[in-house]
N, C-alpha and C positions, 0 to 999 in steps of 0.2 A: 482257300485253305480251311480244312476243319477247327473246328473251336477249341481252342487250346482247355486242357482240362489236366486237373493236377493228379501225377501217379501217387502210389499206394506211400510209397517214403517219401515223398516231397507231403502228404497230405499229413501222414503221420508227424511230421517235425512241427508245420502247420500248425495246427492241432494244437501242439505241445505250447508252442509260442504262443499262438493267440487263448490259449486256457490261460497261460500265463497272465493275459492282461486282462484279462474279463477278473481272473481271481484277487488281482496286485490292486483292482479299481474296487476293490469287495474287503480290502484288506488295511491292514495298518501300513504304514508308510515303509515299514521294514523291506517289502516284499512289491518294489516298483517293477512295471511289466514289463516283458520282452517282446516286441513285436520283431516281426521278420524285416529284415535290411537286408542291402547288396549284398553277394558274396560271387560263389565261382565265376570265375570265366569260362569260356565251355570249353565243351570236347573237342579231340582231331579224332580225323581215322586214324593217326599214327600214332606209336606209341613214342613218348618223353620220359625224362625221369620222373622215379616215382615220386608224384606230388606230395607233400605234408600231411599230415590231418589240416582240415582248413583249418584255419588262423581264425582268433575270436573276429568279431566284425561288431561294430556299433550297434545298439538297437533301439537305446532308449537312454533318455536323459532326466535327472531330475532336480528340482531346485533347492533341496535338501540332503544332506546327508543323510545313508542309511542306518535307520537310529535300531537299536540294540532290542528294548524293549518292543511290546505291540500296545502304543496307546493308541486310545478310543474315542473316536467324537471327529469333529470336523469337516469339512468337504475339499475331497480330493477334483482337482480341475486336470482336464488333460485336453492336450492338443494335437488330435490326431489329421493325420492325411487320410483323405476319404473320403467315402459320402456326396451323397447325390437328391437334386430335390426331389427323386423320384423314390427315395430311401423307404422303405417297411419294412415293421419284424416281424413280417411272414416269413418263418424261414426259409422254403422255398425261393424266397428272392434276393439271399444275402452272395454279395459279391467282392465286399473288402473288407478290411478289418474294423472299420468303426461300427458296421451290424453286428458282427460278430460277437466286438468288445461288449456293444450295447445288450443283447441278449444275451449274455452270460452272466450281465448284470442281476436281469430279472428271471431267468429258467436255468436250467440243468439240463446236461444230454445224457444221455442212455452210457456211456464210459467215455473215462476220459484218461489221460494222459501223464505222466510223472514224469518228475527232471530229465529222466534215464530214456525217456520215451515211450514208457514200458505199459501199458493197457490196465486202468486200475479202474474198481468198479463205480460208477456214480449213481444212476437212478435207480440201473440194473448193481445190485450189489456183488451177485457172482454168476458165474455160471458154470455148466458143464457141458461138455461133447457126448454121446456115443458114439460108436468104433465106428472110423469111416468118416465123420465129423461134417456129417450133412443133418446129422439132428442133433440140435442143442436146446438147453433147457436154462431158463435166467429167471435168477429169483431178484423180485422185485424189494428195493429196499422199504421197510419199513417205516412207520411212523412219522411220515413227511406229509408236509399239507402246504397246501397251493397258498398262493395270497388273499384268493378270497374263503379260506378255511376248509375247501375239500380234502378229505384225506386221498394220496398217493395211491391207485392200486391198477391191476393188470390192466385192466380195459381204458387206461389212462396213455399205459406204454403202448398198446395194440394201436389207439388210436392213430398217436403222434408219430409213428412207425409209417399206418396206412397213408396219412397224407401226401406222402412224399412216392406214393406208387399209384399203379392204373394210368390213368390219362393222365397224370402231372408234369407239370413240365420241371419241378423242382431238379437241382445238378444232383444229388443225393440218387436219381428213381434209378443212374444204373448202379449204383453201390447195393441196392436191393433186389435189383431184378434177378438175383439166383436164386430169392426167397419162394420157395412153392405155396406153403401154407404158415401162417401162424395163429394159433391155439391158447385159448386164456385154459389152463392147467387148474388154476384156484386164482384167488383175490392175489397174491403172491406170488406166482409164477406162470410163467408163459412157456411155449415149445415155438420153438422155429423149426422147419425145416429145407435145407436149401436142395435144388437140384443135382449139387455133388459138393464133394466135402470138400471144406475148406477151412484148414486151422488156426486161418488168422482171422474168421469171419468177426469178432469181438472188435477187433482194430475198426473194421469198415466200422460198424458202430459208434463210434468215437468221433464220425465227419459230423463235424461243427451244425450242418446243417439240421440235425436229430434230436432238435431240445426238444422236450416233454410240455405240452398241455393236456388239461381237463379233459376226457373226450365228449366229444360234441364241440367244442370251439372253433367260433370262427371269428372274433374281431378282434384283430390284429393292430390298431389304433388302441387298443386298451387288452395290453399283454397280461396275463396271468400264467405266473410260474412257481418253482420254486425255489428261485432264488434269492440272496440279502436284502435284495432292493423293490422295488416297486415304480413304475415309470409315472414320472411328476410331469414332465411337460418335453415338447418333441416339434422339431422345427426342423423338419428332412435338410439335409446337405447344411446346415446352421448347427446345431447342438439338438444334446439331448441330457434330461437333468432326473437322476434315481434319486430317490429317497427309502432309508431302510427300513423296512417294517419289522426287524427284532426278531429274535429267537430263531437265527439264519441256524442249519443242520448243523454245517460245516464251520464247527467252536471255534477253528482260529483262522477263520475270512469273517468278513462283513462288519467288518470296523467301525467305518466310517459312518459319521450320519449322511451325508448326500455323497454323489458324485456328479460330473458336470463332465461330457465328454462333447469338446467344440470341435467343429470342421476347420480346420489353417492348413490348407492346399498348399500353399508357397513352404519351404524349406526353411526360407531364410527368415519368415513370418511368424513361424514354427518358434523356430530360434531366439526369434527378438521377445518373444511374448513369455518364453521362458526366464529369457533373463531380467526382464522386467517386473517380473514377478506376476505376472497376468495369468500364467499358467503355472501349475505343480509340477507339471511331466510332460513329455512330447514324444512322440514316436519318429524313425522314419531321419534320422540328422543325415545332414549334406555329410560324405566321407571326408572332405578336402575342409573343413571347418573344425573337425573332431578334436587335432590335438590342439590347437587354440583354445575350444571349450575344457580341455582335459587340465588346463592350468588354471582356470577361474576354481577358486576354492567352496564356493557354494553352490558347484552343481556336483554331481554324480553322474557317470556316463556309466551304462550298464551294455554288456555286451555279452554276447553270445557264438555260438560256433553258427555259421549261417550254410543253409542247403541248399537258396537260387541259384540259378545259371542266368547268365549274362547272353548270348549268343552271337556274335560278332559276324558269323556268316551262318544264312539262312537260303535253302535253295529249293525248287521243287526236282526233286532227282530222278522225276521219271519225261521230264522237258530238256529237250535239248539246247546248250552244250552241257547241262550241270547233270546229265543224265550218265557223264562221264566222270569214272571214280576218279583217275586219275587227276582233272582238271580242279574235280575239289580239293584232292591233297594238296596239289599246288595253292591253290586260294587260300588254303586255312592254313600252310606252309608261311604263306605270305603276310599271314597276321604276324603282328608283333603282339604278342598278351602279355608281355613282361610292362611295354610300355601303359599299356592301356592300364592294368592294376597299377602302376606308379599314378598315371596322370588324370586318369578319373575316378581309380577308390583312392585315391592317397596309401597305398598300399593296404588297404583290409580288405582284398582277395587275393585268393591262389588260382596259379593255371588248372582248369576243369580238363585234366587228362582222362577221367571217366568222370563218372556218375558219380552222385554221394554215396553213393551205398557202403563203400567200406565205412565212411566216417558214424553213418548210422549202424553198420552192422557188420564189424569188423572179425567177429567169430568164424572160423576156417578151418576145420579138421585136416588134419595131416593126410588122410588116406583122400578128401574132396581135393586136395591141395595137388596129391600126386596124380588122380585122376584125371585133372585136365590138363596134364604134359607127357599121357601115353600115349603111344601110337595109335592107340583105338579113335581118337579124335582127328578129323580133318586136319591137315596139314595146312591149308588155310586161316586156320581158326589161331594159329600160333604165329603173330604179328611180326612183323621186323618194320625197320624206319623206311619211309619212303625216302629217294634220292634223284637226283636230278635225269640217271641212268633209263630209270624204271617209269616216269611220267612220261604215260604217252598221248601228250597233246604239247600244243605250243607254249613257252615261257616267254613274257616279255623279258628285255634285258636287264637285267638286276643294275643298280647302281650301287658300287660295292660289292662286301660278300653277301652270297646268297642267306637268304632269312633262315634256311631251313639250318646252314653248315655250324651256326651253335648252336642249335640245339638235339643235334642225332645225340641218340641216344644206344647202347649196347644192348639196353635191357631187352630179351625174349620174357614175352609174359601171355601167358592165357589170352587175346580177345576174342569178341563177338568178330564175326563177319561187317565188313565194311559198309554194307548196304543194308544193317543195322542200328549205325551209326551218322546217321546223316549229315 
């Protein structure tokens, strides 16, 4: 099977979350991070009713009440899942969220993300398109200087750009590979130009993987960036311990005197060391534990609206018998998803009747709306429920009523074709 790799709105929420906790570990106690948790359960080729906006979902805990004020001083401990003894902050090689958290500690990336999701500018402070939006022009922010006192300029951005292209093997080289040329304009601005327009090219920007160094760097065991912290000491797959070098750009992050972000694999390890006081904050909590923790008076559970998919059934659909639509509808008919969010989220997910996408992007013009229920569109493409009738393969014998008979649904609604939907 190909290497699972995250799309453009899974990466964006991403993004969002784990900006979240690189910033929360940079900041006063106010502003404890979000990292990603469980959420949907997946898709069918059939349509259901229409699901909810997801439901919030757990994400993070902490051992303190969210205080009011942003005081200053202290070190923040945190105990995340993740991490590996083969761990580096090469970016190139970041694969779960404790790189991630760690180097947002000590660098910046080229833009980054807001509550809303929305692409805001970071190293890059702004930019603009011309017509066509395969050439764009990023003006580089000002007056920032590295940890070891280089000041910020183009051939900085150019660099930390290029190493993630050419022969790299970095996950980021195909977010770039539409880049044709890019061009140092002045000390302050650069031109990209991609092989055809693309108006959301600013977003791909924003993947985690795209923090900024010096150019000419390369030792990765002793990071230099731009951000609050500075890395004290580093013990792969064990912890890793910042310290803040002062006069952080960003006036209301970098609080903290240290931060300390340890590897606790186990959930329930996680857990213990929270309440024990061994840790500040934890990422990642068992679902079926949450509302136990949600009565202990000195923790804080923070949670968030969540964008994973779960996948209950997984098939290669050009292998026979799963090569047959029909035989799927029946399998994924035969899931039960109502039980599985009861008995293994404790209820903090919803049925994944499609994709996230409305929950991240739920804007819909009326004339787009009417467009895909005119006759100009495949009559295929305009869904109805699958039924016992219309499967044309074999069903074992149901005991009881059939799974699929609560849940038909009336609704006709726009989908993709089935064999898009796997």
């Amino acid at each position: 099977m190909a290497k699972k790799t995250l799309g453009r709105r899974k990466f964006l929420a991403l993004s969002a979350t784990v900006g979240a906790s690189a910033l929360a570990a940079c900041a006063a106690p106010a502003a404890p991070a979000a990292v990603e948790a469980p959420a949907a359960v997946p898709a069918t080729d059939v349509p259901a009713p229409a699901a909810p906006e997801p439901t919030a979902v757990v994400e993070m805990a902490t051992a303190v009440p969210v205080a009011s004020g942003k005081p200053k001083g202290g070190t923040l401990r945190i105990g995340m899942e993740g991490g590996s003894a083969t761990d580096s902050l090469d970016p190139r090689t970041y694969s779960d969220s404790v790189m991630i958290a760690a180097a947002l500690c000590c660098m910046n990336g080229l833009v980054e993300f807001d509550a809303a999701g929305n692409p805001t500018g970071e190293l890059l402070e702004s930019w603009e398109a011309k017509a066509g939006a395969s050439e764009w022009i990023f003006n580089v922010r000002q007056g920032i200087t590295f940890s070891n006192g280089k000041t910020l300029d183009a051939d900085d951005i150019i660099y930390s750009i290029g190493i993630h292209r050419g022969e790299s093997k970095s996950p980021a080289k195909g977010i770039l590979e539409p880049i044709t040329e890019i061009k140092k304009l002045s000390d302050s601005q650069i031109g990209i130009t991609l092989s055809g327009g693309n108006a959301d090219f600013p977003v791909l920007l924003g993947d985690y993987h795209l923090v900024v160094v010096p150019k000419d760097f390369t030792d990765w065991e002793k990071p230099i960036g731009t951000g609050a912290f500075t890395l004290e000491s580093f013990e792969p797959g064990v912890r890793l311990v910042f310290k803040n070098r002062g006069g952080y750009w960003k006036k209301d992050r970098g609080n903290f005197d240290m931060v300390e972000i340890r590897n606790i694999q186990d959930p329930a390890a996680r857990t213990a060391a929270l309440q024990s006081g061994e840790v500040d904050a934890v990422n990642r909590l068992d679902p079926r534990t949450v509302d136990a923790l949600m009565k202990d008076a000195n923790l804080n559970i923070v949670r968030t609206k969540g964008t994973g998919n779960r996948f209950c059934f997984v098939s290669r659909v050009t292998d026979a018998p799963y090569d047959n639509k029909d035989l799927r509808l029946a399998l994924k008919w035969g899931i039960d998803r109502e039980q599985i969010i009861k008995q293994v989220y404790n209820g903090y997910a919803v049925p994944g009747n499609d994709h996230t996408l409305d929950a991240l992007n739920p804007f819909t013009t009326p004339r787009c709306r009417s467009g895909c229920t005119t006759r100009t569109r495949p009559p295929s493409t305009l869904r109805k429920p699958a039924s016992p009738a219309r499967l044309n393969c074999k069903l074992p014998k149901a005991r009881g009523a059939a799974p699929w008979t609560a849940r038909r649904s009336t609704r006709s609604r726009s989908r993709r074709l089935a064999s898009q939907w796997v």
